[in-house]
C-alpha positions in Angstrom: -7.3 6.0 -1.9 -10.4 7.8 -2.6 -8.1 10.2 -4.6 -6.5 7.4 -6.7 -9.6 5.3 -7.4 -10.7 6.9 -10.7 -7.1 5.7 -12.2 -7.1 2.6 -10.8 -8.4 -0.2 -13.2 -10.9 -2.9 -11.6 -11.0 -5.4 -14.4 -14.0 -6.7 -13.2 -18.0 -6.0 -12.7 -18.0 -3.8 -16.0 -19.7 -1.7 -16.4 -20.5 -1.3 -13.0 -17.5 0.0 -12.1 -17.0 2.2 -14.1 -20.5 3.9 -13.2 -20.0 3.2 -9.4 -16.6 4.0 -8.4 -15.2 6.2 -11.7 -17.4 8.7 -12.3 -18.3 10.6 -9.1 -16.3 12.6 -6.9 -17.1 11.1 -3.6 -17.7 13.1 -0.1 -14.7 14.4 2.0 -17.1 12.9 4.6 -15.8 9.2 4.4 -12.5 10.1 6.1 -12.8 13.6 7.1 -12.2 12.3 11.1 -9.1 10.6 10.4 -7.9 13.8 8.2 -8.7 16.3 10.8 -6.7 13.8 13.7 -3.5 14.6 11.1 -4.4 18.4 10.4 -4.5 19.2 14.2 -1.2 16.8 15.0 0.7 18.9 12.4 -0.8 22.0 13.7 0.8 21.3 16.8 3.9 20.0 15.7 4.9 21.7 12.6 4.2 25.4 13.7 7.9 26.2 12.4 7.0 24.9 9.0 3.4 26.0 8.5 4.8 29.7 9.5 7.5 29.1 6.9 4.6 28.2 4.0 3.5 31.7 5.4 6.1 34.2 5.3 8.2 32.6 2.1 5.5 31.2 0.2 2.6 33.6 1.0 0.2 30.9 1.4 -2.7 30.7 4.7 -1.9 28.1 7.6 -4.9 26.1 6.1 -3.5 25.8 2.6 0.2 25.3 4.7 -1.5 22.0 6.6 -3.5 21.0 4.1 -0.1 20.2 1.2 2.0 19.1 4.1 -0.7 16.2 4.7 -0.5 15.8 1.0 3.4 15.3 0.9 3.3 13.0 4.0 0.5 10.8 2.7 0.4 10.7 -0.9 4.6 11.4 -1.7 5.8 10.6 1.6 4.1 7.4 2.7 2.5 6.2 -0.6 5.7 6.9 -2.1 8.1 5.2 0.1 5.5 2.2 1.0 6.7 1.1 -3.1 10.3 2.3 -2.8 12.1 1.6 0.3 10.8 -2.6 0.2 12.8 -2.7 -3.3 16.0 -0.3 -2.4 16.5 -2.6 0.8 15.7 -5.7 -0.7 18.0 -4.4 -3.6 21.1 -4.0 -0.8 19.9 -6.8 1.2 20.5 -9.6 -1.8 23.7 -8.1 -3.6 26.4 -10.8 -3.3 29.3 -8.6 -4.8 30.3 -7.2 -1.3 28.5 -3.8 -2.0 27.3 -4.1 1.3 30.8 -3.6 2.8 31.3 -0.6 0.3 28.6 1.3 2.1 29.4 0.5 5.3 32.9 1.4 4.6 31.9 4.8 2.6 29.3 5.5 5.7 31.6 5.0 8.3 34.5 7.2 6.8 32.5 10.4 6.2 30.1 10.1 9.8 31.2 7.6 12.2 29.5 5.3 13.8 27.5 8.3 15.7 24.7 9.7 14.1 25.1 12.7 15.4 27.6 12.5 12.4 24.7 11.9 10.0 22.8 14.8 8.4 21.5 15.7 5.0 24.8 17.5 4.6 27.4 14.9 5.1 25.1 12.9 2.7 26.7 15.1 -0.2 30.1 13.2 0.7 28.4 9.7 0.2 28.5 9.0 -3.9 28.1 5.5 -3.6 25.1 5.7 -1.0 23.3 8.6 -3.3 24.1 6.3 -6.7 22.7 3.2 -5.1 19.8 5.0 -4.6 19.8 6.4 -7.8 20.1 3.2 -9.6 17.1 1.8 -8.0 14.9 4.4 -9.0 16.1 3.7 -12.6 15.2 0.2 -12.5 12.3 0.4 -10.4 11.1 3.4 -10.3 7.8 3.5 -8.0 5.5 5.5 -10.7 5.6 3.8 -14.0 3.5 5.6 -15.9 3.1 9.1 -16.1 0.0 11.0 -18.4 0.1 14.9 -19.8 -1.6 16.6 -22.8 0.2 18.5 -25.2 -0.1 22.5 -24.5 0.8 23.6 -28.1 2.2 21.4 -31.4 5.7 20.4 -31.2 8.2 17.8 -32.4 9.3 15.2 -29.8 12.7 13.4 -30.8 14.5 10.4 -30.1 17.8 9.5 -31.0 17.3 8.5 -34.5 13.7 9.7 -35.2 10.7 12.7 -34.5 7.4 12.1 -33.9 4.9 15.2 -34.7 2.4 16.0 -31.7 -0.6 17.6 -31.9 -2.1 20.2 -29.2 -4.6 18.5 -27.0 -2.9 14.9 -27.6 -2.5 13.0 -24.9 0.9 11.5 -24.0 2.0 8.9 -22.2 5.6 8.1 -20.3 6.9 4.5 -19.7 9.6 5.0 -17.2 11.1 2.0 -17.1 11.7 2.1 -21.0 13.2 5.4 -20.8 15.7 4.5 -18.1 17.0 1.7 -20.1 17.9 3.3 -23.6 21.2 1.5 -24.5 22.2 4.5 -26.1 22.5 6.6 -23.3 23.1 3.8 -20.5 25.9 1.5 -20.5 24.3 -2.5 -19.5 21.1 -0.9 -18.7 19.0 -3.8 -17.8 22.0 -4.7 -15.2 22.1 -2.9 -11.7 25.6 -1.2 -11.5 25.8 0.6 -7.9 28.3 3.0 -9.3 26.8 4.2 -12.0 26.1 7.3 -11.1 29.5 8.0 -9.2 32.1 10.5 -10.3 32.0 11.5 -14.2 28.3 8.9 -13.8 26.4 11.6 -12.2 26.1 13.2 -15.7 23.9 10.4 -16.6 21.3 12.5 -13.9 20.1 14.4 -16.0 18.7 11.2 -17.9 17.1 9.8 -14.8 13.6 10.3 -14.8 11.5 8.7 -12.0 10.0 11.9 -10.8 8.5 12.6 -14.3 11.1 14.6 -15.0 15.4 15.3 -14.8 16.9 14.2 -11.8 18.7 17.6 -12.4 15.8 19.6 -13.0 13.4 21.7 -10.3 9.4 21.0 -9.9 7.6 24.1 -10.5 4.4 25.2 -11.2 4.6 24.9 -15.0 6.0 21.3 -15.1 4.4 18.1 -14.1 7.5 17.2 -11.8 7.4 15.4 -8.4 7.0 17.9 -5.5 8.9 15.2 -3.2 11.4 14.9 -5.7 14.6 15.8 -3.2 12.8 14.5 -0.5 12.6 10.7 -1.6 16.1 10.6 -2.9 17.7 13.0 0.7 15.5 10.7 2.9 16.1 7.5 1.3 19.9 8.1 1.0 19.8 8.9 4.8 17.7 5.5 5.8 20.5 3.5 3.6 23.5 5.6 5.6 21.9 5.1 9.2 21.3 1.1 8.1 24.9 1.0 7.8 26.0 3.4 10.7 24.5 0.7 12.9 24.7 -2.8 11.1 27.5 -4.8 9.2 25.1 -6.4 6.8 21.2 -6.9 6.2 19.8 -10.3 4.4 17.2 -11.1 2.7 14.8 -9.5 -0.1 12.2 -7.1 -0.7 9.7 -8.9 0.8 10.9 -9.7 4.1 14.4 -8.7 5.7 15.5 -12.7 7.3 19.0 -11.2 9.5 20.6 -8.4 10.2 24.1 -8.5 12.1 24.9 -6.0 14.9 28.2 -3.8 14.0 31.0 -4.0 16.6 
C-alpha cells in the first residue's frame, strides 16, 4: 500500500493530499515487523529457491528474499486478489455448458487424482489455458500502464502513425487494445475458445502483462515479472476446481453452490 499510494488518486481534501500522502517517501518503519515476520518465514521455507536466486542469478540471499516478498505480495496476492474473483465468477455464470467442457477436458488429460495435475499436464488443457486467456483480455487486472519514450520513434496503428517524441510520456489502455475489431473477431463478446488451436496466434496480441502474451520480461522491457506465473497458477486453480466439482454458481462476488463430483 504504502508503495501504491503516490498513484493512487484521492479525489478529495485537495490540496492536502497531494502534500500529505504524494509527495514523501514514507518510513520502512510503519510495517517493517510484519515484513520481517515474511522475510524470516521464507527464509525458512524457501532455502531451495533463495539458493537458486544465488547460484543462477548471482544475486545475495537478501536481494533473493527481498523480490520473492515482492512477487508474493505485490504480483502474487495483489494480483490475483483482482483476477481470480472475475475468472471464477466468469465460469461460475456461463450458461452455455462451458462448465461441462472443462470438466470434461480436465478429467480426460489428469483424472480425477491430482496427483495427475501439474504445470505440465496443463500444456494439454487448450480450453482451460484460453478461458483463462480470455478473461485477461476482457478484464485484465492492470488497466493502465505508463512509460516514457527512450528515443523518437513512430508508433502505428492499423490505418495511421503517430510521431513520439523522447521524453514523452505514454500511456496504455488495455482494455482498448484487447478489443481492436481488426485483429479480434466479436471482441466485446467472451468466446472461451478463442484462443484454442489456430486461436493461440491471437497471443501474441494479448496484452495484460504490458506486453505480448508471447514475449519474455526482461530487464529492458516494462513487462510483468509474474507474467507465467498468473496465467500457470491460475490455469491450475481452474483445472483442480473441476478435478473435484461438477459445477460452481454464482458470480464474482460471491460463489452461492458448488456440487460435489461423483
Amino acid at each position: 500500500g504504502l508503495q501504491l499510494l503516490p498513484t493512487v488518486p484521492v479525489l478529495a481534501f485537495q490540496p492536502l493530499v497531494e502534500i500529505f500522502l504524494h509527495s514523501y517517501t514514507y518510513p520502512s518503519a510503519l510495517v517493517s515487523g510484519g515484513y520481517q515476520k515474511l522475510y524470516s518465514f521464507i527464509e525458512r521455507h524457501g532455502k531451495e529457491v533463495v539458493q537458486r536466486g544465488e547460484q543462477e542469478f548471482g544475486l545475495s540471499a537478501s536481494d533473493s528474499i527481498n523480490n520473492l516478498i515482492f512477487t508474493l505480495g505485490f504480483n502474487a496476492f495483489g494480483g490475483f486478489s483482482l483476477f481470480l474473483p472475475t475468472l471464477i465468477g466468469t465460469i461460475a455464470s456461463d450458461k452455455t455448458g462451458l462448465q461441462a467442457r472443462l470438466r470434461d477436458e480436465v478429467k480426460q488429460v489428469c483424472g480425477s487424482s491430482s496427483s495427475g495435475l501439474s504445470f505440465d499436464s496443463l500444456k494439454d488443457m487448450e480450453l482451460v489455458n484460453s478461458v483463462v486467456y480470455e478473461t485477461l483480455r476482457m478484464n485484465p487486472p492492470v488497466q493502465l500502464q505508463y512509460a516514457r519514450a527512450r528515443k523518437d520513434f513512430q508508433l502505428a496503428s492499423h490505418d495511421s502513425a503517430f510521431d513520439i517524441k523522447k521524453g514523452e510520456l505514454l500511456c496504455g489502455y488495455q482494455p482498448l487494445a484487447m478489443r481492436d475489431s481488426n485483429v479480434f473477431d466479436e471482441p466485446e463478446s467472451f468466446k472461451p475458445d478463442r484462443f484454442v488451436g489456430k486461436g493461440k496466434e491471437l497471443l501474441s496480441y494479448l496484452f495484460w502483462s504490458n506486453g505480448p502474451q508471447t514475449g519474455s520480461p526482461t530487464e529492458s522491457n516494462k513487462q510483468c515479472a509474474a507474467k507465467d506465473f498468473v496465467t500457470m497458477s491460475a490455469s491450475l486453480i481452474v483445472a483442480r476446481i473441476f478435478q473435484r466439482y461438477d459445477s460452481i454458481s454464482g458470480d464474482s462476488g460471491k460463489i452461492t453452490a458448488v456440487e460435489k463430483a461423483n
